[in-house]
N, C-alpha and C positions, 0 to 999 in steps of 0.2 A: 681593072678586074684582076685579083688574083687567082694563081692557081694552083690551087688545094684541091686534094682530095678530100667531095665535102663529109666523105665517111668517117674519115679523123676529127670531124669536127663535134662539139658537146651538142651545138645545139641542131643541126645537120635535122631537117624535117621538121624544126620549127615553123611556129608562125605569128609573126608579131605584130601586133594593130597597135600604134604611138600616136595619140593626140597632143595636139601643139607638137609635131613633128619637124616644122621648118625650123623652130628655137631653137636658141645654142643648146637646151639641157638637151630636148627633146632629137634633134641631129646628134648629138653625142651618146647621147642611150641606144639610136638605131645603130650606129655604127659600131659600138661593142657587141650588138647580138651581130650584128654580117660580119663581122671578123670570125666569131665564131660559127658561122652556117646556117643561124637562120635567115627565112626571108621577114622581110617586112614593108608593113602598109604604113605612110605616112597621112594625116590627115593634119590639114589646117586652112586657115582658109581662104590663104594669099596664094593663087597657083604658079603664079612667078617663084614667089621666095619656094615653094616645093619644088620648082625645077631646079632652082640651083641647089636646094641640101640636094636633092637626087644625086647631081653631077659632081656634088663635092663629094659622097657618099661610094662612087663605083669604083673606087680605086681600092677600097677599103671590102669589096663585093667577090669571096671566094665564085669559084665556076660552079653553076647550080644554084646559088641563089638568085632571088629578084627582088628588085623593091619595086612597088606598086604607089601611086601617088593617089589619094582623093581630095577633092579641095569642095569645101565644105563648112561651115561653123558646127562643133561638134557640143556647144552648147544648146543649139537646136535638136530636138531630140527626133523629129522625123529623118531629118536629113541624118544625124549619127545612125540612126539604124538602118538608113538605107545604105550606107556606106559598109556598116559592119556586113552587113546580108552580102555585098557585092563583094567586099574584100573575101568573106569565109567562102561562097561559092568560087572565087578565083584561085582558092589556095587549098580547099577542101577541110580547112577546118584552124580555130584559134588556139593557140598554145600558153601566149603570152597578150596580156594589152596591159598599156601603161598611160598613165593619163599625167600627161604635163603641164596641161594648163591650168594659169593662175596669175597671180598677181595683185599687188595692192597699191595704194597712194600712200604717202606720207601727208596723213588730214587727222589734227587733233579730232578730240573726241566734239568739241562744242563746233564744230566746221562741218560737221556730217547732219544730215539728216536720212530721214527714212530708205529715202531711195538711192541715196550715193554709199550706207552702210549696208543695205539689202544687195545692193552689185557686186559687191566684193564677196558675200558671203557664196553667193550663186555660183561667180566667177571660180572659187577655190572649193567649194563644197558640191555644187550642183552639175559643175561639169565631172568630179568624179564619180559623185554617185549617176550618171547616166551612163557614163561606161560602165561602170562594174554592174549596173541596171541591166543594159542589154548584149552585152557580152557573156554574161554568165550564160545563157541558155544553149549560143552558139559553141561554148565552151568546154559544157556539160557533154557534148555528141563525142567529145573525144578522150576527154580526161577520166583518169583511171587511177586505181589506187598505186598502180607503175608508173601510169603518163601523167603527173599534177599539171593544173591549169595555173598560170599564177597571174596575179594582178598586183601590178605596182605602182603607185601613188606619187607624187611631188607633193610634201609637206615644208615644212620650214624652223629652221630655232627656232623662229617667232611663235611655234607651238608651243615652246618648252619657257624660253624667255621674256621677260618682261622687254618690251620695247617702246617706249615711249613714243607719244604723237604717232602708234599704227595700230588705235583701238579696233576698228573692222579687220583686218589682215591679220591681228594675231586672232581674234576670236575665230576668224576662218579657220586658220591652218590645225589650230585645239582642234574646234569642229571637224575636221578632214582627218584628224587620228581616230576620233571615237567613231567616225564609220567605219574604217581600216577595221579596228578593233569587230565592230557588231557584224558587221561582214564578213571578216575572219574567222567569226564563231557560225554564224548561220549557213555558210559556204562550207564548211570544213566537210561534213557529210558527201557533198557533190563533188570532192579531189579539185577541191581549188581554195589555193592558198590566196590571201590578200596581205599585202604589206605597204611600207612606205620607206622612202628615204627622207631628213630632214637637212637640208643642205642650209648651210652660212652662204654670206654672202657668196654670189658668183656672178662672174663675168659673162655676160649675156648680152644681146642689142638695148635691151633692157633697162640695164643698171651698168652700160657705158660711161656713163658720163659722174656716177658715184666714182668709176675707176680712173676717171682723169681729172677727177677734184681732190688733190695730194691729203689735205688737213682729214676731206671723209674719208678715205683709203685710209690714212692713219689711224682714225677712231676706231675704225672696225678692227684693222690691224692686230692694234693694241690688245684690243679683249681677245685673243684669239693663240694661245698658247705654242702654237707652231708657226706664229709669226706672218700666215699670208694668206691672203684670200681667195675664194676659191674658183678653181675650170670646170669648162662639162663634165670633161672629163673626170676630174675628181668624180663629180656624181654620179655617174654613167658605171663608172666603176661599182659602185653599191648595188644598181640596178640592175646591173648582170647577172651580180651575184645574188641577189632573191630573183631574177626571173629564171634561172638556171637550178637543174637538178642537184646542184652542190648544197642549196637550201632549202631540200624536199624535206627537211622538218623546221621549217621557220615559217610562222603565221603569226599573224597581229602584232607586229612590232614595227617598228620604225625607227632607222636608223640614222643616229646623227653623225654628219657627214661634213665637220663648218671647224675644222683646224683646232679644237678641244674650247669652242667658243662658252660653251656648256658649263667649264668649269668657272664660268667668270662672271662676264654678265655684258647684257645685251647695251648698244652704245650708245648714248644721248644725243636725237640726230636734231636739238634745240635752233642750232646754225642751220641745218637745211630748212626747218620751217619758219626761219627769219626771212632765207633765201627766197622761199618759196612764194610766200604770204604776207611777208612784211614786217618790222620790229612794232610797228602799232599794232600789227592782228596778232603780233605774236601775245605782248603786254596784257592786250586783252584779256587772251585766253588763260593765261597765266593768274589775269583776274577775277575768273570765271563768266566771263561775259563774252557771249557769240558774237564774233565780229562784225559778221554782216551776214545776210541768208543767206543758206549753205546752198541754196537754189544758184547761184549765182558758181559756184563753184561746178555747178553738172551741164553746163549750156558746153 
């Protein structure tokens, strides 16, 4: 725990509720607001892994803040709201919530069926709109047209980019800008901003193993103007900067955050779905023919 006077501090009587809080992006966004003063709520729904972001997290903990742990699937939407209810009564009111969870598969488009492209869509779109759902009310009790409420997003290039063999995932993250956006508008009235960051690759428990496969490290590499791929921190960085008063006039945008990947174009991950699936499933698909039932890919 550091010690700072938390008065010096920007966000000093914030309060910030972070789903998928034990993930690298999500540990690394909590930690840029405690460096700066506020507290925050971690939710996720490993309580092991939140004990350790907690304890990796306190060293990084001016005097007067606290972080509060809830373990939970914040995809469920009774248990999120019981959670938010519990963290705002702890803390007496929400400032900031940011929603990190998400994620998709590398599954061409003829490998998916109804219900393994319906999970990713939920997984990227429906876990935001349930926070920005039920936090806005709790939100509302504080924010002003002095104190804005903001909510911040985990989107992806893959919103902006063409990226081959991640049909569900990018249609997700598109989908997770246009609510940013509709939200941003319909929110605006009640002092509370909605945005997004769209982060490039980044090194995560996640997509470890993209980063210690040399040839895919190189692919992405490549497209990516400033030469390397990305940390939480990188990202964390964006998301301070919209959940903080420095971007009290920034609404419905989303910014990309992926080493000027944008200026190029997104990378042909053809090898990882060989890897993954096979050179006959790949052939296949290639020849418009479903490999085998996509059912078999969701057990």
């Amino acid at each position: 725990m550091t010690n700072i006077d938390q008065r010096l501090l920007p966000l000093a009587g914030k309060h910030a509720f972070i789903t998928g809080g034990s993930g690298g992006i999500g540990c690394a966004c909590a930690k840029a607001l405690l460096i700066d003063g506020a507290n925050v709520t971690l939710m996720a729904r490993d309580s092991h892994a939140l004990h350790l972001a907690k304890q990796s997290l306190l060293a990084h903990t001016p005097n007067g803040s606290e972080i509060h742990t809830v373990a939970g699937d914040s995809c469920d939407e009774n248990i999120l709201q019981a959670a938010l209810h519990e963290s705002h009564q702890r803390f007496g009111h929400i400032s900031i919530a940011i929603a990190t969870v998400g994620g998709g598969a590398i599954r061409p488009l003829l490998m998916h069926d109804e219900k393994s492209f319906t999970e990713e869509l939920q997984l990227n779109i429906t876990s935001a709109f349930l926070l920005i759902r039920y936090a806005t009310p709790l939100m509302v009790k504080s924010a002003s047209a002095e104190e804005l409420g903001s909510i911040v997003c985990i989107s992806s290039d893959a919103a902006k980019l063409v990226f081959p063999w991640l049909p569900a995932y990018t249609t997700a993250k598109a989908g997770l800008e246009g609510l940013v956006k509709a939200c941003a508008e319909e929110l605006s009235s009640l002092h509370i901003r909605v945005n997004a960051v769209r982060p490039g690759l980044t090194r995560t428990k996640a997509t470890q193993a993209l980063f210690d496969n040399p040839e895919i490290k190189k692919k992405f590499a490549q497209e990516k103007p400033l030469g390397r791929l990305g940390e939480p921190d990188d990202v964390a960085a964006g998301v301070r900067y919209l959940a903080g008063p420095e971007s009290s006039w920034v609404t419905g945008q989303s910014f990309a955050i992926e080493g000027g990947n944008e200026l190029r174009k997104g990378p042909d991950m053809a090898e990882m779905v060989k890897q993954i699936y096979g050179n006959e499933a790949f052939d296949k698909v290639k020849a418009g023919i479903a490999p085998f039932d996509s059912t078999d890919l969701n057990q």
